[in-house]
ROSE-4610 file (N, C-alpha, C; in Angstrom, 1 decimal, always signed):
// ROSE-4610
residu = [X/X/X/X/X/X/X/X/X/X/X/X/X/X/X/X/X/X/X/X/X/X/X/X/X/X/X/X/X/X/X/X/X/X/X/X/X/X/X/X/X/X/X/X/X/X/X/X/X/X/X/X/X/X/X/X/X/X/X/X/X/X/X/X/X/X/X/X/X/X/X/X/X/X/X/X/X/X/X/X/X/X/X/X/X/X/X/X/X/X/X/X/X/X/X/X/X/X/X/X/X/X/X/X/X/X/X/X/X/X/X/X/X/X/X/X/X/X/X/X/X/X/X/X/X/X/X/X/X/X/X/X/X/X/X/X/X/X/X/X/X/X/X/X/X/X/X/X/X/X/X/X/X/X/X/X/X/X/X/X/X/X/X/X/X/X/X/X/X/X/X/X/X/X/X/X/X/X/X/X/X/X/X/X/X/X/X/X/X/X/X/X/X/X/X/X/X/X/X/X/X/X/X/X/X/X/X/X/X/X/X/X/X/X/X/X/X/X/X/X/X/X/X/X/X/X/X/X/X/X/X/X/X/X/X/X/X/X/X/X/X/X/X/X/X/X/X/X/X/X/X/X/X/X/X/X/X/X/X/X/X/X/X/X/X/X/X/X/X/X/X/X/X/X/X/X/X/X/X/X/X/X/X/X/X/X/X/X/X/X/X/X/X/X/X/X/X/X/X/X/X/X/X/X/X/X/X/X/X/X/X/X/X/X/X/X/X/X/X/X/X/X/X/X/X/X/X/X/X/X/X/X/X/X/X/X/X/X/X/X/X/X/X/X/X/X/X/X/X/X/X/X/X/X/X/X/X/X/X/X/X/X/X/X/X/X/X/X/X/X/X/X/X/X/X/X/X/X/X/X/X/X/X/X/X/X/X/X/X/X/X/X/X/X/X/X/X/X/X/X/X/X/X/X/X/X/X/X]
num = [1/1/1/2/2/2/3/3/3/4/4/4/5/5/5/6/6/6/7/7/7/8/8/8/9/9/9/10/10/10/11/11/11/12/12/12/13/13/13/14/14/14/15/15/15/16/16/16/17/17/17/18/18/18/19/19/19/20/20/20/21/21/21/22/22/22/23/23/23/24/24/24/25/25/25/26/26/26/27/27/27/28/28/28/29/29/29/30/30/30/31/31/31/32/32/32/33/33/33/34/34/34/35/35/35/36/36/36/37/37/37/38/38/38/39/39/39/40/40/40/41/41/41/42/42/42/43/43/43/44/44/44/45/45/45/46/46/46/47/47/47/48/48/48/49/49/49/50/50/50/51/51/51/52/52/52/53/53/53/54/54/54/55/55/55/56/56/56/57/57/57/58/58/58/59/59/59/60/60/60/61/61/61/62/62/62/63/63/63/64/64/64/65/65/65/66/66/66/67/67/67/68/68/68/69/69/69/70/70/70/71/71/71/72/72/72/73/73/73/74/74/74/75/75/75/76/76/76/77/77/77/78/78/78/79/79/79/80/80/80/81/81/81/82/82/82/83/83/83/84/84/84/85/85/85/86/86/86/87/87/87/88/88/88/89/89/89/90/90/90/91/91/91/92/92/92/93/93/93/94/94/94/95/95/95/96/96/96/97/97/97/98/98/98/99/99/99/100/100/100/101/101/101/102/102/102/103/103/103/104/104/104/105/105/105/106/106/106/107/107/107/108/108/108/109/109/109/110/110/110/111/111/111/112/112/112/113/113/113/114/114/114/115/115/115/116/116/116/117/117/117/118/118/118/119/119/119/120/120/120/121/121/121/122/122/122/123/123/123/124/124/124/125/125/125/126/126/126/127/127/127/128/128/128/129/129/129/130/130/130/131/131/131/132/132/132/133/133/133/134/134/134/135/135/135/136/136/136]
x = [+11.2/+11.6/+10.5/+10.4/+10.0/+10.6/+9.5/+10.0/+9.6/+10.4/+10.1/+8.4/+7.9/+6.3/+6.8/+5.6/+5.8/+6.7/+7.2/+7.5/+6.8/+5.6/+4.4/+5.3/+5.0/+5.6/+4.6/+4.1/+3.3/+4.2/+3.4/+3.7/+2.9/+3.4/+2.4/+3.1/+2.3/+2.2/+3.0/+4.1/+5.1/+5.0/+4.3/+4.2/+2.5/+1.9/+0.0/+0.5/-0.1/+0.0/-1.3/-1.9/-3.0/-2.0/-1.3/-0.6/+0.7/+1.1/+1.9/+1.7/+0.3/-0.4/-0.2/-1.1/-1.3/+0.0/+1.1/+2.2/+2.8/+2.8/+2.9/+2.4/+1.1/+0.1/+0.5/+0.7/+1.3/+2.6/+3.5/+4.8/+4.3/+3.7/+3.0/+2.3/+2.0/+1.0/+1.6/+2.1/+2.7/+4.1/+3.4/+4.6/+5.5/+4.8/+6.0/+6.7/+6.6/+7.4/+7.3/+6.7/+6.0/+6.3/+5.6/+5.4/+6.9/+7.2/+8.0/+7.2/+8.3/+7.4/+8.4/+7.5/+8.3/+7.2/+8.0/+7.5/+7.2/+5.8/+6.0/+6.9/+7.0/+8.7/+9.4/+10.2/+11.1/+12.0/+12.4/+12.9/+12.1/+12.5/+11.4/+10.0/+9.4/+8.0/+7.9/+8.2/+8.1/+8.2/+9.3/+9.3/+8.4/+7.7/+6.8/+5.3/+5.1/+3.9/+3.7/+5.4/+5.6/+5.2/+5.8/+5.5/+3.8/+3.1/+1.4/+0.7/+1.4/+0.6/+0.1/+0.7/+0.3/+1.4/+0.8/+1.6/+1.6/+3.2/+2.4/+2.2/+1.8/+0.8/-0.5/-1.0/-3.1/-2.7/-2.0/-2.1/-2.8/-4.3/-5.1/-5.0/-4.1/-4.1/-2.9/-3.5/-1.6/-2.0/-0.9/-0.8/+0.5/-0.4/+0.5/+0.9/+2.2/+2.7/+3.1/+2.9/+3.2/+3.8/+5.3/+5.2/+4.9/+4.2/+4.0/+2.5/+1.9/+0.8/+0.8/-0.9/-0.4/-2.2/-2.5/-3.7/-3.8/-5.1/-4.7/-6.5/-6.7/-7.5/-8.0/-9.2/-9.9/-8.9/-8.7/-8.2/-7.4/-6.4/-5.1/-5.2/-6.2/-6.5/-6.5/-7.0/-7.6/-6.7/-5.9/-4.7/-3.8/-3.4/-2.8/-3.3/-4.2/-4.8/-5.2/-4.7/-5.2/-3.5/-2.6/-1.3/-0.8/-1.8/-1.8/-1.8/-2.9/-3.4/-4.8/-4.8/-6.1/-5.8/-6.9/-7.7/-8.6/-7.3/-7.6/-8.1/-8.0/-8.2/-10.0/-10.9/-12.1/-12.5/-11.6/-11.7/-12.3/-12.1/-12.2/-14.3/-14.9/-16.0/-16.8/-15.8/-16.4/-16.1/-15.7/-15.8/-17.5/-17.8/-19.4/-20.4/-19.3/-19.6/-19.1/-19.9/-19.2/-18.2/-17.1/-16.0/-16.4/-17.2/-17.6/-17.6/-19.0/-18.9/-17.7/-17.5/-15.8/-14.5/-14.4/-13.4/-14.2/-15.1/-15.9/-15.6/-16.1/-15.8/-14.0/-13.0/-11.7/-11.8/-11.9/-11.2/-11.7/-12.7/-13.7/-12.4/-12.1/-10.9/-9.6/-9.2/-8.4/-7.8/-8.7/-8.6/-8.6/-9.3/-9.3/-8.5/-7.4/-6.0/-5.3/-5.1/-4.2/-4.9/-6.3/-7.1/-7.5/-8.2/-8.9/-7.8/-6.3/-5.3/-3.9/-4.1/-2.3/-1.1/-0.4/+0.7/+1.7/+3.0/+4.6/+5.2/+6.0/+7.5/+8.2/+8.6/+9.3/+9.0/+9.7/+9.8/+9.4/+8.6/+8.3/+9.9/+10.1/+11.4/+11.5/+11.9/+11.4/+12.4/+12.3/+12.4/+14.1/+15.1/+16.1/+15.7/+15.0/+14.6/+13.7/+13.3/+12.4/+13.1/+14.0/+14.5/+14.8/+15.2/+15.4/+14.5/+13.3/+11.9/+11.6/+12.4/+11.8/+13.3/+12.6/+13.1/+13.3/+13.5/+13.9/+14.5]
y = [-3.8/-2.8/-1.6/-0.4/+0.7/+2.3/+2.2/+3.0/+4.9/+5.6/+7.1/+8.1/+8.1/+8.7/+10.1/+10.0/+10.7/+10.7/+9.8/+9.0/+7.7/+7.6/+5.9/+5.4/+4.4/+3.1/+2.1/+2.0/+1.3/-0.4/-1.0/-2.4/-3.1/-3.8/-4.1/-5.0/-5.6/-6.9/-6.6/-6.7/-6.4/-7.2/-8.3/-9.4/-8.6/-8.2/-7.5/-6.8/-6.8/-5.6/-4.7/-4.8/-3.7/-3.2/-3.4/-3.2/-2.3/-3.1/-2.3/-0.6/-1.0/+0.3/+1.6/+0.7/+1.8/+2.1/+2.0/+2.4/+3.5/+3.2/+3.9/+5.4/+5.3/+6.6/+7.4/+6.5/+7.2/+8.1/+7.4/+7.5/+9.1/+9.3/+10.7/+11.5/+11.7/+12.6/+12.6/+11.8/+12.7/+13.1/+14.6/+15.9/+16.0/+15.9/+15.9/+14.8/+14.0/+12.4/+12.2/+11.9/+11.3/+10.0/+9.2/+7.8/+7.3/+6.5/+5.5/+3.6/+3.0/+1.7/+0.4/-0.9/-1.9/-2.8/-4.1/-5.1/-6.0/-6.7/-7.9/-8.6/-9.3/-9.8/-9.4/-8.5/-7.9/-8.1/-8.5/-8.4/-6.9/-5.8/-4.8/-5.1/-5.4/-5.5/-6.9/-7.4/-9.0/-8.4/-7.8/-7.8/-6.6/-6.1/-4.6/-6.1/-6.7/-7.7/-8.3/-9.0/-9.7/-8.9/-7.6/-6.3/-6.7/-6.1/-6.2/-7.0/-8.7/-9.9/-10.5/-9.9/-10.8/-11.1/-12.2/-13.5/-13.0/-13.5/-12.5/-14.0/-15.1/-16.4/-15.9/-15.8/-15.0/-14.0/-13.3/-11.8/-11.2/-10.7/-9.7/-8.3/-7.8/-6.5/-5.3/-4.0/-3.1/-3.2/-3.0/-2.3/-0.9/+0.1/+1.4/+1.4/+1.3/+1.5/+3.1/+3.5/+5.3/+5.2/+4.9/+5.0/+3.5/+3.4/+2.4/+2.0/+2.5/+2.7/+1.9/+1.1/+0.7/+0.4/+0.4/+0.3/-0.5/-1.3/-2.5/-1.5/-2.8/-2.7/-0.7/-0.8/+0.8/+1.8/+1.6/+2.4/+3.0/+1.7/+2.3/+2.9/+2.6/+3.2/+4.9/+5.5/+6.6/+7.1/+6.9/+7.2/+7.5/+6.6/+7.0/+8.0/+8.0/+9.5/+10.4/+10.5/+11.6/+12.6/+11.6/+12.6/+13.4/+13.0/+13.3/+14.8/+15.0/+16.2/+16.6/+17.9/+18.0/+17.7/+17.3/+17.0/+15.5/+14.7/+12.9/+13.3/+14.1/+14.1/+13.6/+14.2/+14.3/+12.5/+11.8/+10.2/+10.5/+11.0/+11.0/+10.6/+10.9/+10.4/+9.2/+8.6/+7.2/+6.6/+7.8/+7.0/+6.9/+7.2/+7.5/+5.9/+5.0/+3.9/+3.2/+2.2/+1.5/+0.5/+0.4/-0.3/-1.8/-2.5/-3.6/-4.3/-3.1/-3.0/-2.6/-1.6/-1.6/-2.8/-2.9/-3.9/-5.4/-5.8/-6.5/-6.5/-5.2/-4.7/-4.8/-4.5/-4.8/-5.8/-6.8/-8.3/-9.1/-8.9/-9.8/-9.1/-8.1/-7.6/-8.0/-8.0/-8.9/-10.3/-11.2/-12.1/-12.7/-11.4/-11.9/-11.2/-10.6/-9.3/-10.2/-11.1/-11.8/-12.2/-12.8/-13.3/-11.9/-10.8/-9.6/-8.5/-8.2/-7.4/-8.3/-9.5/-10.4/-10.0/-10.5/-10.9/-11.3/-10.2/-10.5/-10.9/-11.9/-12.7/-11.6/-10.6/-9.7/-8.6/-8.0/-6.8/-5.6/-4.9/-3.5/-2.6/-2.5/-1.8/+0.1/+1.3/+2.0/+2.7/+4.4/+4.9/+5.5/+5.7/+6.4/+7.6/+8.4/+9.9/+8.9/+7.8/+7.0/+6.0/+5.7/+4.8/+4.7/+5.7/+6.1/+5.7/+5.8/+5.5/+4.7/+3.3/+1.6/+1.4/+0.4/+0.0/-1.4/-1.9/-2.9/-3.2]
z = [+14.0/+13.1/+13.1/+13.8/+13.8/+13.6/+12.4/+11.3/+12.2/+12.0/+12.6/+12.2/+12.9/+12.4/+10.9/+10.6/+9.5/+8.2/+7.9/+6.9/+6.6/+6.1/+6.0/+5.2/+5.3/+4.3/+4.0/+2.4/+2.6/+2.1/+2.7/+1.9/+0.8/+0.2/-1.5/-1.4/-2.8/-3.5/-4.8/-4.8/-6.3/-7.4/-7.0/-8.2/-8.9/-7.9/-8.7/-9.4/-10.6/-11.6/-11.1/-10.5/-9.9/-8.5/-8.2/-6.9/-7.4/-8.5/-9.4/-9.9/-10.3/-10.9/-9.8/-8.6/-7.5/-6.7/-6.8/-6.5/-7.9/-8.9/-9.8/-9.8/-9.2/-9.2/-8.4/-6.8/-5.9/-6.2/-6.5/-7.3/-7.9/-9.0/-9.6/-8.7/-7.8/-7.5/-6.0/-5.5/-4.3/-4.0/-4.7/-5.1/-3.7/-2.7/-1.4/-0.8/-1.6/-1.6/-0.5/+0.2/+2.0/+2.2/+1.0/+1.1/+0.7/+1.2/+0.9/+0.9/+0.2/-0.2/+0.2/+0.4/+0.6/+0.2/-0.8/-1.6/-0.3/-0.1/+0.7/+0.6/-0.7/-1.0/-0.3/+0.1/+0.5/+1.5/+2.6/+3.7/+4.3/+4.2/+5.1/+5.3/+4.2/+4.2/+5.0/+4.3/+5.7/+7.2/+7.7/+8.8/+9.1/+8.3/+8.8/+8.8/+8.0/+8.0/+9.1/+9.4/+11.0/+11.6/+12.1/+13.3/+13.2/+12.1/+12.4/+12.3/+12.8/+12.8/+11.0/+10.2/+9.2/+8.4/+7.6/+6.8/+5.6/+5.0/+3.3/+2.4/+2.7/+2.5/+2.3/+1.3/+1.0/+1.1/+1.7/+2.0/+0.7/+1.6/+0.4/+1.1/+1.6/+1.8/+1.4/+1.5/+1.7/+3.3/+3.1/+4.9/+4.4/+5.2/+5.7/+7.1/+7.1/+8.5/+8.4/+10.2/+10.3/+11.7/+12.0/+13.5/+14.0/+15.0/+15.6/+15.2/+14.9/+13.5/+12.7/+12.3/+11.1/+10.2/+9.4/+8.6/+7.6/+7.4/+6.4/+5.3/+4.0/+3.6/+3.1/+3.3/+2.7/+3.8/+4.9/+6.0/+5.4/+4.8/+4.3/+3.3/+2.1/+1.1/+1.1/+2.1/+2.4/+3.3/+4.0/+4.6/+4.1/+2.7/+1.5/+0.9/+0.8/-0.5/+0.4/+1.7/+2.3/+2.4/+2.6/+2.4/+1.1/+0.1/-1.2/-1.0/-0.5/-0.1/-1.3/-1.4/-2.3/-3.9/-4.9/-4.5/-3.6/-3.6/-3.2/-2.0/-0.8/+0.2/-0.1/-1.0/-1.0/-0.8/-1.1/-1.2/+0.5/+1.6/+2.8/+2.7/+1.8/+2.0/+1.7/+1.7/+1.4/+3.1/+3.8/+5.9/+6.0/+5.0/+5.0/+4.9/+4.2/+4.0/+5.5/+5.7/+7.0/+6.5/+7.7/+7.5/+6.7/+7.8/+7.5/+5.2/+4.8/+3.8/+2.5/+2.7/+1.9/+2.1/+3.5/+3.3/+2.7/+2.3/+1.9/+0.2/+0.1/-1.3/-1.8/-1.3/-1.0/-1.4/-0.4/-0.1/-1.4/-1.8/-3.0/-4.2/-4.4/-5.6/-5.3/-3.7/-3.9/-3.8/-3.8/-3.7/-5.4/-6.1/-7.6/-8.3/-7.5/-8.3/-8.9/-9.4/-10.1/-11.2/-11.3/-12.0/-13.3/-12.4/-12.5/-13.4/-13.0/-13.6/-13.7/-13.1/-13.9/-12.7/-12.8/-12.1/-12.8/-12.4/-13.0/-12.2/-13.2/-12.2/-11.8/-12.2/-11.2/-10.9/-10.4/-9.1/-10.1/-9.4/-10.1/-10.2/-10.8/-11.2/-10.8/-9.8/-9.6/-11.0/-11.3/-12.2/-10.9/-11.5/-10.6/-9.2/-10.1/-9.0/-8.2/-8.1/-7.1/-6.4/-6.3/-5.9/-4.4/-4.2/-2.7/-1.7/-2.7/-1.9/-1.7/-2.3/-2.1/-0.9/+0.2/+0.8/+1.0/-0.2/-0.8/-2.2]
């Protein structure tokens, strides 16, 4: 399943209410509706996880797929807030930290996102004017 460049798709965790959140935000602030989304749950997001070698079993990450493209962890973080445009773009300086470290910092939050912010039995629910945008 390869999705056309320039339309990203991120994939999430629908059950995280921190994963929740950060779809929500997205949802508000990108005025040019770019992103589109898919629940790991999902059928899309599964097979976008299959496409880039991962299991959504542990899965502590988003992954942004762009194209044949794809970014997990801080990468995606900042890949995301970079299509935001200004002022999230400024997030671009934390490339200043090395990879190693941030995704370090990542993986320790999410491995405790359920513990740390909770977890719902169901699906993030989008608002109608958003719907178009889940592909699931």
């Amino acid at each position: 399943m390869t999705e056309p460049p320039g339309r990203p798709i991120l994939v999430f965790d629908a059950q995280c209410l921190l994963c929740n959140g950060w779809v929500r935000f997205l949802l508000r602030h990108d005025r040019r509706r770019v992103l589109r989304f898919a629940s790991m749950q999902g059928t899309t997001g599964q097979a976008l996880l299959h496409q880039a070698g991962l299991q959504v079993d542990g899965l502590q990450t988003l992954l942004l797929v762009d194209g044949a493209r794809s970014w997990q962890h801080t990468a995606a973080i900042l890949r995301v807030l970079h299509t935001l445009g200004w002022p999230w773009r400024l997030a671009w300086a934390v490339w200043l930290v090395p990879a190693p470290l941030r995704d370090a910092l990542y993986r320790a939050i999410a491995r405790r996102r359920y513990r740390l912010f909770g977890r719902s039995e169901s699906c993030l629910l989008p608002a109608a004017e958003h719907a178009g945008r889940f592909l699931d």
